[in-house]
C-alpha positions in Angstrom: 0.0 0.0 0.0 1.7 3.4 -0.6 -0.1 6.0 1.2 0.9 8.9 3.6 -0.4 9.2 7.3 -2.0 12.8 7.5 -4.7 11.4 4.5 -8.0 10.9 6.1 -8.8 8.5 3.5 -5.8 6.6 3.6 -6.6 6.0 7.6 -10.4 4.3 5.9 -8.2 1.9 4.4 -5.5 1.3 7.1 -8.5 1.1 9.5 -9.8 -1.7 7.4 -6.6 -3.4 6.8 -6.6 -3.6 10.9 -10.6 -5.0 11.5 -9.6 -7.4 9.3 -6.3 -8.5 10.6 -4.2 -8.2 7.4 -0.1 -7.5 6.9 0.3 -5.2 4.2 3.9 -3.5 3.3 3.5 0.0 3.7 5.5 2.8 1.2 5.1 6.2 2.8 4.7 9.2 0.1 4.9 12.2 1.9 4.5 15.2 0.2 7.8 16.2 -1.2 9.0 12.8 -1.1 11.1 11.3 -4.2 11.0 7.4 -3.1 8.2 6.1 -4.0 5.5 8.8 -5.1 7.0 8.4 -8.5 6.1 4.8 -8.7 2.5 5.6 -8.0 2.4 7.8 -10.9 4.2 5.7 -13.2 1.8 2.7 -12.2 -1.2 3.9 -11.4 -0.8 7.0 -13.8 -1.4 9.9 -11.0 0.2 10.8 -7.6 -3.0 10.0 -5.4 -3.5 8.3 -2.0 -4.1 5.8 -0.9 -3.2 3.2 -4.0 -3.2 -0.2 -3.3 -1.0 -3.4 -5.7 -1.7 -6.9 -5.1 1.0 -8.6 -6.8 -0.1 -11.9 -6.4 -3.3 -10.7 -8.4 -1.7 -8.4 -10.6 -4.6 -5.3 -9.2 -3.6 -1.8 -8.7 -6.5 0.4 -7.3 -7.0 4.2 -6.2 -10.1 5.1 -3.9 -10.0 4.4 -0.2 -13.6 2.8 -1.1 -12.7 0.7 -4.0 -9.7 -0.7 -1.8 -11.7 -1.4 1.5 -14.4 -3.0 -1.1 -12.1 -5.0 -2.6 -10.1 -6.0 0.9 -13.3 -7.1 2.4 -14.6 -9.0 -0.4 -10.9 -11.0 -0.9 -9.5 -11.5 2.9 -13.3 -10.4 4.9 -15.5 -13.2 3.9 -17.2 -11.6 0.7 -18.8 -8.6 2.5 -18.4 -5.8 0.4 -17.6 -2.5 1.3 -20.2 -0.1 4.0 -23.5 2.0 3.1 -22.5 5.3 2.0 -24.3 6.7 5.5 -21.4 4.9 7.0 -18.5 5.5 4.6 -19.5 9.7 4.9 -19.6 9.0 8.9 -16.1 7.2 8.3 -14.9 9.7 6.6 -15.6 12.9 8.9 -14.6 11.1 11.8 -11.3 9.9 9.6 -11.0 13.6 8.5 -11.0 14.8 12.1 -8.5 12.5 13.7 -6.4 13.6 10.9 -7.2 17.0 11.7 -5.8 17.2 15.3 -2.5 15.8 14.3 -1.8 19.3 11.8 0.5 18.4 9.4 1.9 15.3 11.0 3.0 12.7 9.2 2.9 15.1 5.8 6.3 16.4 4.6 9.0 14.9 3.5 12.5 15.1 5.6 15.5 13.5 4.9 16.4 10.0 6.0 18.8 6.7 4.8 16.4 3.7 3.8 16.9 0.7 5.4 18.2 -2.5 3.8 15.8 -5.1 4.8 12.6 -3.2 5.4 11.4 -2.9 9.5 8.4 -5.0 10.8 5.9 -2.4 12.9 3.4 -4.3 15.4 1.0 -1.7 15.3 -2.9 -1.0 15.0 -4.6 2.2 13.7 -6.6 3.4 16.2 -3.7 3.1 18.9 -2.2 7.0 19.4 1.3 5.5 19.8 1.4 3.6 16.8 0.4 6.5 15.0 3.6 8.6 16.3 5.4 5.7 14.7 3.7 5.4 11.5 4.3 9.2 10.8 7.6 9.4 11.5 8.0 6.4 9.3 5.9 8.2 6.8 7.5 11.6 6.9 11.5 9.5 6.6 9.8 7.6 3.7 10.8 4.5 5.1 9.2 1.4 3.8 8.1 -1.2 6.6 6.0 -3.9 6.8 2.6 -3.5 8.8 1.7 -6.5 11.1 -1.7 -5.6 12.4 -2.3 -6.5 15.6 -5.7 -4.7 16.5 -8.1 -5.9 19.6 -8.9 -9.6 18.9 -6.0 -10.1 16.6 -4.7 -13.4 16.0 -1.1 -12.0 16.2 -1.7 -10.9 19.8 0.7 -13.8 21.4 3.6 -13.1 19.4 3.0 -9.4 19.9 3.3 -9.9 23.4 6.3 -12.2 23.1 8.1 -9.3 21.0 7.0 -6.5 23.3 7.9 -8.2 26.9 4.1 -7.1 27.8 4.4 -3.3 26.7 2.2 -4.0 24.0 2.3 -1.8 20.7 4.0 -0.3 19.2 7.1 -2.7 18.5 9.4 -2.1 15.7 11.6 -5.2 14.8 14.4 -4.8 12.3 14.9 -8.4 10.9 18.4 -7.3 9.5 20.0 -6.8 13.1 17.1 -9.1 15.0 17.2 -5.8 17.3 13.6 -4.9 18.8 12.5 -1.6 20.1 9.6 -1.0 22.2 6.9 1.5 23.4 6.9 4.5 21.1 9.6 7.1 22.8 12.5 4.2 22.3 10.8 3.7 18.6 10.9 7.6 17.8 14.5 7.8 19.6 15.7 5.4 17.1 14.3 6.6 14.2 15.3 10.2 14.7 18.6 9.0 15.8 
């Protein structure tokens, strides 16, 4: 998925990708960023968020409502996507958690990617892993996204990883170093 954290409706879709208990590799475009925003527009033809590419099915797809359709249909158990009472209701309250964080997770600063992409244990509606995900985002550093959302069946290993701190935990497979809670994450990644 290659989205940026300050979109409201990239959160619809992130949001989604946690109820349902999915992994998805993340590519942060900030704005101003030169990883991998040009990939979107060479792909998918325009530099708009969030876009979605299942390789294994060979789909690329724009529109946070086309992707949460399509995500509950293949990995939900074939229910399509909400009524549109409930996607505008999404969407304002998506739009207003975005809208307390300012500009957040938005602009592009400068940063060294990392060899082996880092594994975040991390679900959306959890503050802290939001402070990860946009400073990830705004370092356009590519990581892979393990949900592990209330109810998760991922919770057990989470817990083995985190030593009972819970999320977020950042794991970098490369070094089979783990950091935990969200001030050692951040100290890290700044660092």
């Amino acid at each position: 998925m290659y989205d940026f954290e300050a979109c409201p409706f990239c959160r619809l879709v992130r949001e989604t990708i946690t109820e349902l208990d999915l992994d998805v590799k993340v590519y942060p475009c900030p704005k101003g960023g030169k990883r991998y925003r040009e990939y979107v527009k060479l792909y998918g033809g325009k530099a708009q968020f969030p876009f979605m590419v299942d390789r294994e099915r060979g789909l690329k797809l724009y529109e946070s409502s086309s992707i949460n359709t399509y995500l509950y249909e293949q990995y939900g158990g074939g229910v399509g996507e909400a009524s549109n009472t409930n996607r505008r209701v999404g969407m304002a309250l998506s739009s207003f958690a975005s809208l307390l964080r300012g500009a957040s997770g938005t602009f592009a600063r400068p940063s060294a990617p990392f060899a082996v992409p880092p594994i975040l244990y991390g679900a959306e509606g959890c503050w802290k892993s939001r402070l990860v995900r946009e400073e990830l985002c705004v370092r356009e550093i590519a990581y892979e996204s393990i949900s592990v959302g209330y109810g998760s069946s991922k919770r057990a290993i989470l817990d083995e990883l985190s030593a009972g701190l819970g999320i977020p935990v950042l794991f970098l497979p490369q070094e089979e170093r783990i950091f935990r809670g969200v001030f050692e994450i951040l100290s890290f990644l700044r660092s």
